[in-house]
N, C-alpha and C positions, 0 to 999 in steps of 0.2 A: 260605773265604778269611780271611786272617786282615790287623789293623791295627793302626798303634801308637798308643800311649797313655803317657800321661803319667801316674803315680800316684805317690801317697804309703804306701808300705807299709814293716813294721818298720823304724820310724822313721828313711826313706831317700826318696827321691825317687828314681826310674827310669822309665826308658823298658820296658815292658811288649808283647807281643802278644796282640792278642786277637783272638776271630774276632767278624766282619760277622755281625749279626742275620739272619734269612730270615725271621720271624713278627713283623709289628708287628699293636698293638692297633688298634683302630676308633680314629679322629682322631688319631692318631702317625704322625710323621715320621720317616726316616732320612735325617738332613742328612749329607752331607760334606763337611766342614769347610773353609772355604777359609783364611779370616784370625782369629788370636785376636791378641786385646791382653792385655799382663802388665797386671794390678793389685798394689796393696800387697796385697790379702788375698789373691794366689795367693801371693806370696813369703813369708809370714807361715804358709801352711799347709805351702808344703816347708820351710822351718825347725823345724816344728813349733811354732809360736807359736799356732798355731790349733787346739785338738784337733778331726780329723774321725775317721768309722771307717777301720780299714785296709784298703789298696788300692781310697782314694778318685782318680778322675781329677779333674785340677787344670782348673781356669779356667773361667771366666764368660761375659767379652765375649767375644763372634766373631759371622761372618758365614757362609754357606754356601749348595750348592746343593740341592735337594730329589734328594736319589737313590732315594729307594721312599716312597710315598705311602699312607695308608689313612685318607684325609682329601678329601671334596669340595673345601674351598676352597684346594688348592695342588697341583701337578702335578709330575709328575717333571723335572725343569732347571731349576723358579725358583730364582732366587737372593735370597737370606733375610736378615734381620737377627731376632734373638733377643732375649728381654726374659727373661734370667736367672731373676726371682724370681715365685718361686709362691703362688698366694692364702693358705696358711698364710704366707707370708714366710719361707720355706725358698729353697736357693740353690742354684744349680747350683755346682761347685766346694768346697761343702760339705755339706751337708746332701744330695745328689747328685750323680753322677759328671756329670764337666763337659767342658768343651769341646777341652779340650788332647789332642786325641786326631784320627784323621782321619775319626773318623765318631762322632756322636751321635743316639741316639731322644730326639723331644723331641715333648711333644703342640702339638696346631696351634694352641690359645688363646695359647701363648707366642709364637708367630712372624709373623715381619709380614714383607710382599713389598718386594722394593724392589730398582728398577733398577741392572743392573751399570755400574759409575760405573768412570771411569777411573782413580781411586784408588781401589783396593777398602780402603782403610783408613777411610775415611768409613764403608759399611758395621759393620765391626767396632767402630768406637766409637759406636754407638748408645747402649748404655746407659748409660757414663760422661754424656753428652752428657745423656741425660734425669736423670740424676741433678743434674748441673750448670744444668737449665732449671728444674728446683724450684723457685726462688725466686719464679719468675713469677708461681705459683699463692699467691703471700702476701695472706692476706686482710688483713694489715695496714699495708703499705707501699705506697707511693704515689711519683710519677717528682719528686715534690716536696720530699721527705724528703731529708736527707742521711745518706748510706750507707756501708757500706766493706766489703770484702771482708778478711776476717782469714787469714792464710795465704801467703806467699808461697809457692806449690808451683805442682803442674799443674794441678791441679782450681780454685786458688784462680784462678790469671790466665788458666783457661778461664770461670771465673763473672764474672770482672771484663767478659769479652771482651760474655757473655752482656747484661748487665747493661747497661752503656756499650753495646752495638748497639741495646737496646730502649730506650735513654733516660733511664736513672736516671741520677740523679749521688751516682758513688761514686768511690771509692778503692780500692789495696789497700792493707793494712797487715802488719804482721809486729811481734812483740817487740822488734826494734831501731828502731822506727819511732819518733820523737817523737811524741809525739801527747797536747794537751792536755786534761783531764777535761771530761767532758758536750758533746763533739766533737761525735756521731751521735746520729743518731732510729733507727739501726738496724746491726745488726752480720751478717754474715752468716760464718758460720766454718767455715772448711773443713779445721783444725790442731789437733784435739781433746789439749791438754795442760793439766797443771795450770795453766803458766805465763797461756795463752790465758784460761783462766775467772778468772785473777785481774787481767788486764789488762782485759779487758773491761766489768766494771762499773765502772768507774773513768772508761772513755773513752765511756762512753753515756751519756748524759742522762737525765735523771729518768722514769720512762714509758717508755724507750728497750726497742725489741725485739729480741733475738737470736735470731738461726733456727738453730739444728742443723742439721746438712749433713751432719757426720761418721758413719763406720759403725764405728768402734770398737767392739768390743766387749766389750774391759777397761773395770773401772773409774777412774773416775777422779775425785781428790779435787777438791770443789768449796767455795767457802764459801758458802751459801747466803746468812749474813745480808746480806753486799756487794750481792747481788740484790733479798733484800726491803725493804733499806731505801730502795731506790729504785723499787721497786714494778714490775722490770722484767718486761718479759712475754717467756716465751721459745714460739718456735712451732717444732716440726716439720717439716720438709718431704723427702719421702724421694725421689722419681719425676715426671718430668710424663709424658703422655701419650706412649706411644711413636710415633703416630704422628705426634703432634706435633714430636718431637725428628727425625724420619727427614726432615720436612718441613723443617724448621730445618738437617740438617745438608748438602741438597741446596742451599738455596738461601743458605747461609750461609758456604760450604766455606772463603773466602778469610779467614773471620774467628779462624779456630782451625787452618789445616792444619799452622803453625810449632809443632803443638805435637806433629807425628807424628814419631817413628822409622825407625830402622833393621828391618828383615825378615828374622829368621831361622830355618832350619829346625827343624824337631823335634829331629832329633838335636844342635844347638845350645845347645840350650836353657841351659844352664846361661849361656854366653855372654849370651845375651838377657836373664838374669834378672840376671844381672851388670852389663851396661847400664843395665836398669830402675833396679836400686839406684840406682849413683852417676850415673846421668847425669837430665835434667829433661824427656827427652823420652817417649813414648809407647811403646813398643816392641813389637814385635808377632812371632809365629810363625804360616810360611807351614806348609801341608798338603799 
């Protein structure tokens, strides 16, 4: 039997057929695919902005049902949420063929159970969502601190939503934003440009922390002295717990759903991803 799939090959994006696996390994699943969400780095890889190998399958987040199992802890019918990235920090969507497709083998350490919700779109944005709970895990920030969310985009007024629900006090901000020097005890930035790293030591305070957020992975110029003269500390933070975000996005659902889209088919796709670009909402391909 054969299924389609989404790839990037001699440097084109198309819709492909491929046949349905019959042999999985010990602990691999064959999901079929039910909802994927567009990110920037699937549009970034059919642009070709992202070099992957050829006739890579695009996409990352999604949801799905368990259809062949060789794994004790998941059965044939659960329905799944996926945690993309792998203990080297390799990615589904680049560094392996991804989700944009109606069937995926995925091993069972990356997949987590979670009941069918009556938006299936909560499932597929799991792992935007854990990326966006990161912050939580700051071993340096405190609900005391004054904060701000740098970015006005989706990820940016999904972190503000995150942030403001648990009780910080923050803000968001953007380049057009006034905003006086040594403002914040802490910058959290979800808009990785030059502009961003030169507005930013300027608006924190001396000691002031910046957290990375971004996944860019161009370079980008910075001026470091702006930072050491003020002795800022920047922290990292890439993931929280997924099952902490699945936990979050069930009991949370009313705090972020204004940030879902429109649903459209595979053979769509270009439409969808046309969407993604110019519009600010979430957008996602049914299977």
């Amino acid at each position: 039997m054969k299924y389609k799939a989404l790839i990037r090959k001699d440097n084109k994006t198309q819709i492909v057929e491929k046949n349905i696996p019959t042999i999985l390994e010990k602990n691999h699943l064959l999901i079929k695919v039910d909802l994927a969400g567009i990110c920037r780095t699937d549009i970034y890889v059919s642009e070709g902005l992202i070099d992957t190998k050829d006739g890579l399958v695009l996409g990352h987040e999604f949801s799905g049902f368990v259809s062949k199992s060789n794994s004790e802890k998941f059965l044939e019918g659960d329905y799944v949420a996926i945690n993309p990235i792998f203990d080297d920090y390799s990615m589904l969507g680049l560094e392996h063929d991804g989700c944009f497709a109606e069937y995926i083998i995925i091993e069972e350490k990356q997949v987590f159970l979670i009941q069918k919700l009556n938006d299936p779109r909560i499932a597929a944005y799991i792992e935007p969502l854990a990326a966006s709970l990161a912050p939580l895990k700051s071993k340096f920030i405190t609900k005391e601190m004054k904060g701000s969310i740098y970015g006005e985009n989706r990820i940016g007024y999904l972190t503000y939503s995150i942030m403001k629900n648990k009780g910080y006090d923050v803000e968001i901000i953007s380049s057009t934003s006034i905003i006086e020097d040594n403002t914040f005890d802490y910058i959290i930035e979800t808009l990785p440009t030059k502009t961003t790293f030169d507005i930013i030591p300027k608006i924190l305070k001396r000691n002031g922390i910046l957290i990375i957020k971004s996944r860019l992975r161009q370079h980008i110029e910075i001026n470091l002295y702006e930072y050491l003269k003020k002795e800022i500390l920047m922290e990292s933070l890439y993931y929280h717990d997924f099952n902490f975000a699945i936990d979050y996005a069930i009991n949370n659902y009313n705090d972020f759903n204004n940030i879902f889209g429109n649903i459209y088919s595979i053979e769509d796709w270009q439409l969808a991803f046309k969407e993604s670009v110019n519009g600010e909402k979430k957008i996602f391909i049914k299977f």
